[in-house]
C-alpha positions in Angstrom: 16.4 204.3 -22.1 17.8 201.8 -24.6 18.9 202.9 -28.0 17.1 201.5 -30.3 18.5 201.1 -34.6 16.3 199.8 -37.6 17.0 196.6 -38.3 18.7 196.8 -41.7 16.5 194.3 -44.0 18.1 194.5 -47.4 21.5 194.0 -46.0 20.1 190.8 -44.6 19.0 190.2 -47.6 22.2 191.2 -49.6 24.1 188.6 -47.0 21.9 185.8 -47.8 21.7 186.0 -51.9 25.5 186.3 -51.2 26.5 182.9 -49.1 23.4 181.2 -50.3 25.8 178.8 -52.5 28.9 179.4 -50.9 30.4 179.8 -47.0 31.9 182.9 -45.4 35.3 182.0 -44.5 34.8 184.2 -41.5 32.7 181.5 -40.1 33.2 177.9 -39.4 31.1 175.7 -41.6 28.7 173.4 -39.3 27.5 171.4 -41.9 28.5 168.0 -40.9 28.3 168.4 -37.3 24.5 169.2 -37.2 24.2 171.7 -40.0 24.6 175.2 -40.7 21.4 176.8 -41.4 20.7 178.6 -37.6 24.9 179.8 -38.2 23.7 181.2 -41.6 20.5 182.6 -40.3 22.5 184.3 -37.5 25.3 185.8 -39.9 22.3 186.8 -41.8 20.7 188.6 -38.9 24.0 190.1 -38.0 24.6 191.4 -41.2 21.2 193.7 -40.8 21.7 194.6 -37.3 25.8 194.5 -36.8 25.1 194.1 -33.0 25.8 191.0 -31.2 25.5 190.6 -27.6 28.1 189.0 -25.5 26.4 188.0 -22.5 27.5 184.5 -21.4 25.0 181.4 -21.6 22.0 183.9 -22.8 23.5 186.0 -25.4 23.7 185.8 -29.2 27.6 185.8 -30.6 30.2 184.3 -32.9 34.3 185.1 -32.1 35.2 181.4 -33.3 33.5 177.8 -33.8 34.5 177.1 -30.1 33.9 180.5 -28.9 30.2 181.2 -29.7 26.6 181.2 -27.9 24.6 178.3 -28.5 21.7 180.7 -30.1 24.0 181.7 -32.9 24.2 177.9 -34.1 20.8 176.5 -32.3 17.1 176.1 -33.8 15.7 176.5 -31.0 18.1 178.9 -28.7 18.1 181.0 -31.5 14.0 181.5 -31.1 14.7 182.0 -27.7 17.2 184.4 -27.9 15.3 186.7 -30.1 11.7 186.4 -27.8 13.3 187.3 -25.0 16.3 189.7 -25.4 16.5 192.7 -23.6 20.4 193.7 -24.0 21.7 194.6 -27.2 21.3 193.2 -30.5 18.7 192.4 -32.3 15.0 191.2 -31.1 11.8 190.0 -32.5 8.8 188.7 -32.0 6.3 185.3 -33.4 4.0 186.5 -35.5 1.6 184.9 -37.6 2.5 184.9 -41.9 0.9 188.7 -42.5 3.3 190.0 -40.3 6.8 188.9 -42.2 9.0 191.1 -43.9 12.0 190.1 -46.0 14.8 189.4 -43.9 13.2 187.9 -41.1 13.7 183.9 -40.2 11.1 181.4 -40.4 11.6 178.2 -38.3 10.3 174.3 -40.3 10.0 170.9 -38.7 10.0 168.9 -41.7 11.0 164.9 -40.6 9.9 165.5 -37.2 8.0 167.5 -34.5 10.8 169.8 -33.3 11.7 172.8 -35.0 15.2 171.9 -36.8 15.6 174.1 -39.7 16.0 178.5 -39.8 15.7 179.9 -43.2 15.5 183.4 -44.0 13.1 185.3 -46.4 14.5 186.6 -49.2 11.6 187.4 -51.5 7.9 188.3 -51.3 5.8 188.4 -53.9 2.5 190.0 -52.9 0.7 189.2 -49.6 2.7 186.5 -47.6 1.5 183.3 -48.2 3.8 179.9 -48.4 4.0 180.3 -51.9 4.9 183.8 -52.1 7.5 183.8 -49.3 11.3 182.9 -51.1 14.1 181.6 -48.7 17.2 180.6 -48.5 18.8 178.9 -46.3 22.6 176.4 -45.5 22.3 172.6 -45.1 20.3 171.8 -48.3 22.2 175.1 -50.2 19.1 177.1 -51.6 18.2 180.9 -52.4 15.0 181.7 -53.5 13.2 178.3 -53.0 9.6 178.8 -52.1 8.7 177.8 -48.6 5.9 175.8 -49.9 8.5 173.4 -51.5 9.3 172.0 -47.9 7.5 169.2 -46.7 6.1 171.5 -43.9 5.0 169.3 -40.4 5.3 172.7 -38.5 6.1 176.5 -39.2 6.5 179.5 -37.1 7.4 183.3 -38.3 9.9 185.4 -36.5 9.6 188.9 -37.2 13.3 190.6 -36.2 11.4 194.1 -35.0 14.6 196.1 -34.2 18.4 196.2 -33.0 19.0 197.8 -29.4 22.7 199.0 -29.4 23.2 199.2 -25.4 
């Protein structure tokens, strides 16, 4: 049986007001080769759960820029990553809005119809709504901007649930 840890929400939280504006120099900067909100999102994560998982192709890790799994920097292998892990680190499921907590990820298309941008929730204010749910998010620098302020084509809700540590 899988050990199973909390998934540590305000240190997500913590993390993100904290390298909002600015860029951990433990971690390359993807801005201008595709952007750097999924790496954010994913230190962000690892910050609350302080479990990655090394397993090649499928897993969810940063050691370097060139040394990393493609769901720690990806939109969309990020999602995957989270639906379906069963090894360690963290896991979550989509959910509809009622369901989010602060610290979980939210996934926009904005420009297009292809999820491309990962902020997390920083703030709620009430009953979860798209103007009570505060973000923030790399690659258009922003910490507590409302999620209603994006120009909103599509939206799903990832609820992180827990961390397994084995």
């Amino acid at each position: 049986m899988p050990r199973l840890r909390a998934y540590d929400r305000t240190s997500a939280v913590e993390y993100a007001h904290r390298w909002a504006y600015f860029r951990n120099p433990d971690y390359y900067d993807f801005q201008n080769i595709g952007g750097d909100c999924t790496n954010f999102a994913s230190q962000c994560i690892y910050a609350g759960s302080g479990v990655m998982n090394y397993t090649p192709i499928y897993g969810w890790y940063y050691r370097t820029a060139n040394d990393r799994s493609a769901s720690w920097t990806g939109v969309q292998y990020l999602y995957n990553f989270l639906m379906t892990n069963r090894g360690p680190g963290p896991f979550g499921e989509e959910t509809d809005i009622n369901a989010m907590e602060e610290g979980d990820i939210v996934q926009i298309a904005t420009l297009r119809d292809q999820f491309h941008h990962t902020p997390v929730i920083v703030r709620i204010d009430g009953r979860p709504t798209l103007d009570t749910i505060y973000v923030a998010a790399h690659t258009g620098n922003v910490d507590c901007r409302p999620l209603s302020s994006y120009p909103l084509r599509m939206v799903r809700f990832i609820h992180i649930e827990s961390v397994r540590l084995e």
